[in-house]
N, CA and C atoms as an extended XYZ file, in Angstrom:
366
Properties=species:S:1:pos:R:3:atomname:S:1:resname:S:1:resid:I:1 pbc="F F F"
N       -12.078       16.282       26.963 N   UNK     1
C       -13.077       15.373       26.460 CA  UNK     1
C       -13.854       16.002       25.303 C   UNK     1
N       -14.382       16.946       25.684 N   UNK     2
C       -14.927       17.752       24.454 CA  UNK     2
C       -14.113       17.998       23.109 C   UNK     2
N       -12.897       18.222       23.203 N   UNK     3
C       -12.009       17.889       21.984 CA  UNK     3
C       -11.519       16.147       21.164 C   UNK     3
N       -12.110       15.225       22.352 N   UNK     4
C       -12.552       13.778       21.714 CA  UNK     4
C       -13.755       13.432       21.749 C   UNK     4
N       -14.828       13.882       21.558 N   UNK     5
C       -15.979       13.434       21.945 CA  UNK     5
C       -16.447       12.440       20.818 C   UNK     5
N       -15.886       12.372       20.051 N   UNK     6
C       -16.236       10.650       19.125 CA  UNK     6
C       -15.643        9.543       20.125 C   UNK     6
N       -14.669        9.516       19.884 N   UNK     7
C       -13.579        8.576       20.715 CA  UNK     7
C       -14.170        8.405       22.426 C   UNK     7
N       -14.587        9.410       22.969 N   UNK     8
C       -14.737        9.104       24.054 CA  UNK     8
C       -16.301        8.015       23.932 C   UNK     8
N       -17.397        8.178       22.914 N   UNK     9
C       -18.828        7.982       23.277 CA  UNK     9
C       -18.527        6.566       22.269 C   UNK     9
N       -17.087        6.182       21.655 N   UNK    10
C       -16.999        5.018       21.140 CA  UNK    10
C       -16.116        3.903       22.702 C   UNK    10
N       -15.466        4.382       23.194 N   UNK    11
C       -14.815        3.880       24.432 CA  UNK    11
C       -16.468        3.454       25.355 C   UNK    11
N       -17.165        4.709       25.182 N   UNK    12
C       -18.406        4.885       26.553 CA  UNK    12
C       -19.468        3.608       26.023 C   UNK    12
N       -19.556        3.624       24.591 N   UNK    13
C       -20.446        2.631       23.770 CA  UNK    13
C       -19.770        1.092       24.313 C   UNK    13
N       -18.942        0.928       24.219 N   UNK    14
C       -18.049       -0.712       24.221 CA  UNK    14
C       -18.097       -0.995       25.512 C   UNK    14
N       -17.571       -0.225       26.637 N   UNK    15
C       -18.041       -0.523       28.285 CA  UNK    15
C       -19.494       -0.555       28.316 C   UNK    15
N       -20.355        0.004       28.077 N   UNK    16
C       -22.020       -0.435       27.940 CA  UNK    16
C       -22.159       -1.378       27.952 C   UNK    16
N       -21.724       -1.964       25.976 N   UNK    17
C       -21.989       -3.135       25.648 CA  UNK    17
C       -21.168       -3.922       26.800 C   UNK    17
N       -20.376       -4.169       26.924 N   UNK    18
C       -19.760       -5.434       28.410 CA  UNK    18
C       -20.266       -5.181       29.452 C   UNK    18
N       -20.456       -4.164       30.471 N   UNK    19
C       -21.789       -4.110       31.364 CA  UNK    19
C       -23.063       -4.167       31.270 C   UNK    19
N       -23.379       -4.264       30.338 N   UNK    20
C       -24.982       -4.534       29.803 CA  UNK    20
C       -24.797       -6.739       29.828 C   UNK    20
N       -23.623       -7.089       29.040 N   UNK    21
C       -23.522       -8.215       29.109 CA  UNK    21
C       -23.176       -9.021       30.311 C   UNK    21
N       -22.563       -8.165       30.915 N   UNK    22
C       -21.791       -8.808       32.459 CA  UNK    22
C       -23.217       -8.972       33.576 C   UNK    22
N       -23.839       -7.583       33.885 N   UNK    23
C       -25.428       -7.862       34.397 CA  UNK    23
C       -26.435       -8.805       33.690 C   UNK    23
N       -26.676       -9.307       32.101 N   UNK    24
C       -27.151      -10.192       32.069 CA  UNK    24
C       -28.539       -8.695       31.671 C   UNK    24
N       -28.119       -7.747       31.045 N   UNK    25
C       -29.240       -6.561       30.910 CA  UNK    25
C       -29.780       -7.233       29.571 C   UNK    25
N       -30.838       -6.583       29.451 N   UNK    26
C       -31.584       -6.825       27.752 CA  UNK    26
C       -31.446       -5.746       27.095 C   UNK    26
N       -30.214       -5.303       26.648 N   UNK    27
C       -30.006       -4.234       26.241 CA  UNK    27
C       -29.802       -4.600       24.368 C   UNK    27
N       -30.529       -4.213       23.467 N   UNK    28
C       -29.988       -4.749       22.156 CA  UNK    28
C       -29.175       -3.622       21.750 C   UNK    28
N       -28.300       -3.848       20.468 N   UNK    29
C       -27.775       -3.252       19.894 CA  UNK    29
C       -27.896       -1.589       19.195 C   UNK    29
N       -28.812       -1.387       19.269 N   UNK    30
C       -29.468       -0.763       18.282 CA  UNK    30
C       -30.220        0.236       19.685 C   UNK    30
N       -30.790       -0.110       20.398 N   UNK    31
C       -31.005        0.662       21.631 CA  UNK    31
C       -29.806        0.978       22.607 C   UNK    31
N       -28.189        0.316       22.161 N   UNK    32
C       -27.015        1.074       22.447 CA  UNK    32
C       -26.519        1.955       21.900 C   UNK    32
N       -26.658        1.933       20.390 N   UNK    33
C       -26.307        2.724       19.287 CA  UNK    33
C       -27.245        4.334       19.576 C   UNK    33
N       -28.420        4.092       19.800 N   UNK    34
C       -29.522        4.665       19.564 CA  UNK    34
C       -29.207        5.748       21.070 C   UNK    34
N       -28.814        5.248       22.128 N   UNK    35
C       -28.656        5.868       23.553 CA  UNK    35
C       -27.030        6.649       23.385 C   UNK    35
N       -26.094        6.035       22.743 N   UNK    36
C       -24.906        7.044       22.552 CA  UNK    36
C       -25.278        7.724       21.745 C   UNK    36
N       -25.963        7.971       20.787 N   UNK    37
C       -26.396        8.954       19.964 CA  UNK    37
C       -27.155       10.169       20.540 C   UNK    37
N       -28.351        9.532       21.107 N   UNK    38
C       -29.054       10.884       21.777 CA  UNK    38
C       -28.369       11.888       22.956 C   UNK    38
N       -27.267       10.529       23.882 N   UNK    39
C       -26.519       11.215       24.531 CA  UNK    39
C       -25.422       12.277       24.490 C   UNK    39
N       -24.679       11.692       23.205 N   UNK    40
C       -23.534       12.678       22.732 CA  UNK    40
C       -24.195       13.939       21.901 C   UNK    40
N       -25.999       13.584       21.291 N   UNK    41
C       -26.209       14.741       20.783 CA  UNK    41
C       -27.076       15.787       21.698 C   UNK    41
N       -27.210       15.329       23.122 N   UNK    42
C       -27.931       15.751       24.500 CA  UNK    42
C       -26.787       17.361       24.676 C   UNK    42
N       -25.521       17.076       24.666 N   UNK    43
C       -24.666       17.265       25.262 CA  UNK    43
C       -23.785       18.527       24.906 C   UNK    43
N       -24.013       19.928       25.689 N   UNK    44
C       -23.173       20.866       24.710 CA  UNK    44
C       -21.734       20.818       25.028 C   UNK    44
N       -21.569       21.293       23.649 N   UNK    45
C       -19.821       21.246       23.055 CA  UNK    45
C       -19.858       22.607       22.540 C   UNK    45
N       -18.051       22.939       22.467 N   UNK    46
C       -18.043       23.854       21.631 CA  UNK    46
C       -18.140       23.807       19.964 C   UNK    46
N       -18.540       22.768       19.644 N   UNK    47
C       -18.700       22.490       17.807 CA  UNK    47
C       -20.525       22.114       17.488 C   UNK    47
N       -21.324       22.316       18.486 N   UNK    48
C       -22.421       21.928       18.136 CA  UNK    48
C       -22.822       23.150       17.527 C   UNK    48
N       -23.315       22.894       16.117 N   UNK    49
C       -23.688       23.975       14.559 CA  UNK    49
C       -24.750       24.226       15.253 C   UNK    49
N       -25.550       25.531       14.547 N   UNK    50
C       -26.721       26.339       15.246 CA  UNK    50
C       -27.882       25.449       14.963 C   UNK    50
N       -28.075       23.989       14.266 N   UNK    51
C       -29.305       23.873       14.602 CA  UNK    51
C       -28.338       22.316       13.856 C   UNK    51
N       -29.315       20.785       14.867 N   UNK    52
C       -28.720       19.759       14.812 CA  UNK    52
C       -30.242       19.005       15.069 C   UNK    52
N       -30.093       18.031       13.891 N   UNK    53
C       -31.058       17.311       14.002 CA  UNK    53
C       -30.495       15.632       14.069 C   UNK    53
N       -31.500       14.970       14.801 N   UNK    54
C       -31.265       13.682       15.496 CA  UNK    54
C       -32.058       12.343       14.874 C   UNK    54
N       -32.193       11.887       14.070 N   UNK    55
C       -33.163       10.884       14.146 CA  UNK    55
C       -33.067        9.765       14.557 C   UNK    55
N       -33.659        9.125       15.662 N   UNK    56
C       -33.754        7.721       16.539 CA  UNK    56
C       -34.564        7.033       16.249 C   UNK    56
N       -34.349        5.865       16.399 N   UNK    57
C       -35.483        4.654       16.428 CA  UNK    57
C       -36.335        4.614       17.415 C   UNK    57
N       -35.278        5.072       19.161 N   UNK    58
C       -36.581        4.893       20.335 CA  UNK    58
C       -37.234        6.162       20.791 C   UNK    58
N       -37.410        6.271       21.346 N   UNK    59
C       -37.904        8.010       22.126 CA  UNK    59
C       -37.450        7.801       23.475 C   UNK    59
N       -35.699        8.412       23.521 N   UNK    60
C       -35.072        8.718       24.192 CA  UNK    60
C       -35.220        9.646       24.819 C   UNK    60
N       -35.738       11.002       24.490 N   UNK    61
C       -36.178       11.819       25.322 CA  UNK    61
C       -36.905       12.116       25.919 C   UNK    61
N       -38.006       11.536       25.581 N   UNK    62
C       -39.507       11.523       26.611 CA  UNK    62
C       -38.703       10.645       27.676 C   UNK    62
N       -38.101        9.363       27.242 N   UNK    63
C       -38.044        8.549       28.608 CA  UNK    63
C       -37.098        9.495       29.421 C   UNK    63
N       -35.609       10.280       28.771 N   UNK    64
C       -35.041       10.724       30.227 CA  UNK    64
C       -35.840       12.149       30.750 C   UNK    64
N       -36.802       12.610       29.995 N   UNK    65
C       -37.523       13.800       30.210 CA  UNK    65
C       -38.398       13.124       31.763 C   UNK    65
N       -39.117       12.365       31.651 N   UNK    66
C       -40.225       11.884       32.613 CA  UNK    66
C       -38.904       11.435       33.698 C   UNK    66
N       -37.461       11.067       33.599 N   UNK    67
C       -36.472       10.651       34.629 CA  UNK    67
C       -36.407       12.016       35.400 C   UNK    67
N       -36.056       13.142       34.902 N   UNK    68
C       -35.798       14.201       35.174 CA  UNK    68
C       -36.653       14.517       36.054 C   UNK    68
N       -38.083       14.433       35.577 N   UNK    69
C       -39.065       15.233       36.488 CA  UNK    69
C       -39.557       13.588       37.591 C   UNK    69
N       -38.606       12.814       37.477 N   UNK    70
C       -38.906       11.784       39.030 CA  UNK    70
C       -40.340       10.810       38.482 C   UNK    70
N       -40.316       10.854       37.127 N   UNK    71
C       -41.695        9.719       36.689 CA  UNK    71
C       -40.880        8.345       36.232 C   UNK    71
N       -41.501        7.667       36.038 N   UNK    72
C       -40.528        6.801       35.297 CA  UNK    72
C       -41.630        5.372       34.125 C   UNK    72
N       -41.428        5.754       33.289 N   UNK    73
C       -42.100        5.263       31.736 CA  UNK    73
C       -40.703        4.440       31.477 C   UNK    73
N       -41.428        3.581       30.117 N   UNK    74
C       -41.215        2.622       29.625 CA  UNK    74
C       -40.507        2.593       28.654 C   UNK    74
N       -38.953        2.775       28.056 N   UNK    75
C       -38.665        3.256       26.619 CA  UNK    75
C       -39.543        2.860       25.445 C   UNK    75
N       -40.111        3.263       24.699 N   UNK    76
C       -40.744        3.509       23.740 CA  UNK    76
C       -40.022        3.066       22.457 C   UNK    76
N       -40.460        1.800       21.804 N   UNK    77
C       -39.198        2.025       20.286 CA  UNK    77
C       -40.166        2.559       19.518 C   UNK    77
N       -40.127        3.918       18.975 N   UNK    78
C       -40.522        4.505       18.444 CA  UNK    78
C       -39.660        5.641       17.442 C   UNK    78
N       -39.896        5.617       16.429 N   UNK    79
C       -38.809        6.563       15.520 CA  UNK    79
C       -38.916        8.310       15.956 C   UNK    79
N       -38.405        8.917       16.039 N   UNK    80
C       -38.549        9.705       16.365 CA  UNK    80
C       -37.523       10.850       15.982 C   UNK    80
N       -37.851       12.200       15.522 N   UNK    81
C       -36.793       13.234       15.045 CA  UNK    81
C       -36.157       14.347       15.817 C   UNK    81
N       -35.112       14.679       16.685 N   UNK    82
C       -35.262       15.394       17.565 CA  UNK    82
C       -34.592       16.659       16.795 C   UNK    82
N       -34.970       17.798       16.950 N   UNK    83
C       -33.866       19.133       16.435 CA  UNK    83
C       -34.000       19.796       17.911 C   UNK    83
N       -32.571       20.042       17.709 N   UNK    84
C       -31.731       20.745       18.945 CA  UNK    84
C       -31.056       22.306       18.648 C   UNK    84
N       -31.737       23.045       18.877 N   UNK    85
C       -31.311       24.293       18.501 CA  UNK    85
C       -30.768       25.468       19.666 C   UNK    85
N       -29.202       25.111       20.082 N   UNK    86
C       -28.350       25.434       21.320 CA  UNK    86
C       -28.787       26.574       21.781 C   UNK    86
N       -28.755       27.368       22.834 N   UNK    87
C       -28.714       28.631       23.313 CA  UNK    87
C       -27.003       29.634       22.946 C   UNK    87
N       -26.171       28.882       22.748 N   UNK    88
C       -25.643       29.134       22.488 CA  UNK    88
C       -24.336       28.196       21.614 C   UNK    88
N       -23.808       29.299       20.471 N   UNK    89
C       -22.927       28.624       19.843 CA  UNK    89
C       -21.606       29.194       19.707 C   UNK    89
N       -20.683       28.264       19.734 N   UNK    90
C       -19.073       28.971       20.288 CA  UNK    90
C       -18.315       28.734       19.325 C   UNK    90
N       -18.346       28.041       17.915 N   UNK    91
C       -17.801       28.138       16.763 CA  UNK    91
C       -16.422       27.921       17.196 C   UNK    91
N       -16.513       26.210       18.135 N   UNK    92
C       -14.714       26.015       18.553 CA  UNK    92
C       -14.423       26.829       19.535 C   UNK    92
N       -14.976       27.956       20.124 N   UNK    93
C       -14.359       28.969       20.840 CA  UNK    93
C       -14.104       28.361       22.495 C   UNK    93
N       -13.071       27.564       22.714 N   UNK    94
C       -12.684       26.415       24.100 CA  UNK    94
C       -12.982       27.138       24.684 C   UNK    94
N       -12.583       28.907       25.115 N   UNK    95
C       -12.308       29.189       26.092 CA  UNK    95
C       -13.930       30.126       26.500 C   UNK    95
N       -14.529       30.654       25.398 N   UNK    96
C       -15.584       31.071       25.171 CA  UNK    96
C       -16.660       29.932       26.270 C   UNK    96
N       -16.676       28.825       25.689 N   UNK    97
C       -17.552       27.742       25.840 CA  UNK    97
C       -17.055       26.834       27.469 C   UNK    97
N       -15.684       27.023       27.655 N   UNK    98
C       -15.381       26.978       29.061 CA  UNK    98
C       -15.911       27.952       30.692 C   UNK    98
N       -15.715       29.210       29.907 N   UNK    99
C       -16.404       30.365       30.787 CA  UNK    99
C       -17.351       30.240       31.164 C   UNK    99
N       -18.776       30.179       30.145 N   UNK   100
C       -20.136       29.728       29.503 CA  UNK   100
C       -20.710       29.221       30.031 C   UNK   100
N       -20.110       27.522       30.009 N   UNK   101
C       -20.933       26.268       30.112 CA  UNK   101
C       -20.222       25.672       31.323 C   UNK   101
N       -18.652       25.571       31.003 N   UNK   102
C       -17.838       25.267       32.728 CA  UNK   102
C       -18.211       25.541       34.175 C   UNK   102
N       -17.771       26.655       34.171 N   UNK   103
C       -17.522       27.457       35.017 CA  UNK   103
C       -18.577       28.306       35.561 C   UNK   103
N       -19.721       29.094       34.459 N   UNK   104
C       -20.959       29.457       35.159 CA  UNK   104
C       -22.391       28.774       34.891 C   UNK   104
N       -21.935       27.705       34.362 N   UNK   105
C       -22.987       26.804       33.730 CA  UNK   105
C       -23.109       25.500       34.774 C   UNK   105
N       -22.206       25.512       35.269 N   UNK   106
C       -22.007       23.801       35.934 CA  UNK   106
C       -23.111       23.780       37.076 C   UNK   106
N       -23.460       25.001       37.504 N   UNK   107
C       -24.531       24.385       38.809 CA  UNK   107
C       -26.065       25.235       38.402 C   UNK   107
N       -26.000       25.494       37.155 N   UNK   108
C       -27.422       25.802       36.541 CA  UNK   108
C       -27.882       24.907       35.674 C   UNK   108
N       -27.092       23.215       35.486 N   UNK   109
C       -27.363       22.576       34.363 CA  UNK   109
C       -27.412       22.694       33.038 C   UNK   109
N       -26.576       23.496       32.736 N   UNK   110
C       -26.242       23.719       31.448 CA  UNK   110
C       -25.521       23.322       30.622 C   UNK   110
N       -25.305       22.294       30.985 N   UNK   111
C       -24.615       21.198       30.320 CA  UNK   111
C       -25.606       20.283       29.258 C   UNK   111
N       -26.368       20.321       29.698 N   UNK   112
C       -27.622       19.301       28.645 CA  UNK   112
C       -28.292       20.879       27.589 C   UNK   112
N       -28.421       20.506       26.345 N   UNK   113
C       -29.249       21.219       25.185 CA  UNK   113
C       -30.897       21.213       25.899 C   UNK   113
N       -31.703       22.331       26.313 N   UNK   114
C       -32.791       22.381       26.493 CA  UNK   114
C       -34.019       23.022       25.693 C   UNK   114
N       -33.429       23.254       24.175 N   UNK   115
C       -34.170       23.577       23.610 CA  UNK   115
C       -34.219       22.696       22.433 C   UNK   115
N       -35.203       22.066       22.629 N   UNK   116
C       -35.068       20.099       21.897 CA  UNK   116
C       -36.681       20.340       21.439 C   UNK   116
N       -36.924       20.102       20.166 N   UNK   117
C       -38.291       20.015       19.948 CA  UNK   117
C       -38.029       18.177       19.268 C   UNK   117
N       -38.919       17.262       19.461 N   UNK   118
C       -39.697       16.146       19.244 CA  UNK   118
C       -40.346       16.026       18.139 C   UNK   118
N       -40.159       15.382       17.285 N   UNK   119
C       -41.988       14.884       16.502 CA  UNK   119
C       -41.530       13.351       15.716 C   UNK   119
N       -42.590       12.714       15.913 N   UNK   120
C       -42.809       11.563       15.279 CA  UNK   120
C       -42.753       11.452       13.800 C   UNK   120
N       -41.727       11.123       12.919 N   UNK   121
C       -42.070       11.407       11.289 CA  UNK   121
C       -43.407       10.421       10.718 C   UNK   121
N       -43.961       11.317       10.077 N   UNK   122
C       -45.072       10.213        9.678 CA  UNK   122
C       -44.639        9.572        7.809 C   UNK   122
């Protein structure tokens, strides 16, 4: 997956959109666009460059931040800039980033980028 990760978060985007439509959700366009984005850029890979910046329309991360810690707020459409600057970077390195993030990462949560700074552009 990590070697399709366009393809997969364009497959993951289109089932949304038809389960968002099939429940009858109020999900718009643009807050689908906006949620595969923060998600696929949530998410370490072995190609994420040493420093990745995000800009959204809603504030995706406060809302799954307050999920995390068991609160639960209101998505926010609010513009917002996120830079994500990895703990670590594997420059493609599969097997590097398998060891890493797989294998001794999988039950410390290290799968999500946790060094995410926020700010509102004015």
């Amino acid at each position: 997956m990590v070697c399709e990760k366009d393809q997969f978060y364009a497959e993951f985007t289109s089932f949304l959109r038809a389960l968002s439509a099939d429940v009858g959700a109020n999900l718009n366009d643009d807050q689908l666009m906006g949620l595969t984005r923060y998600q696929e850029s949530m998410i370490i890979d072995p190609f994420t460059p040493p420093a990745l910046t995000v800009d959204l329309d809603y504030d995706f991360h406060e809302y799954f931040e307050a999920a995390y810690l068991g609160s639960s707020i209101g998505l926010q459409e609010k513009a917002t800039r996120m830079t994500i600057t990895p703990e670590h970077c594997f420059q493609g390195d599969l097997e590097l980033y398998a060891r890493t993030i797989v294998w001794y990462g999988r039950k410390s949560n290290k799968f999500r980028h946790s060094n995410v700074k926020v700010v509102v552009p004015s």
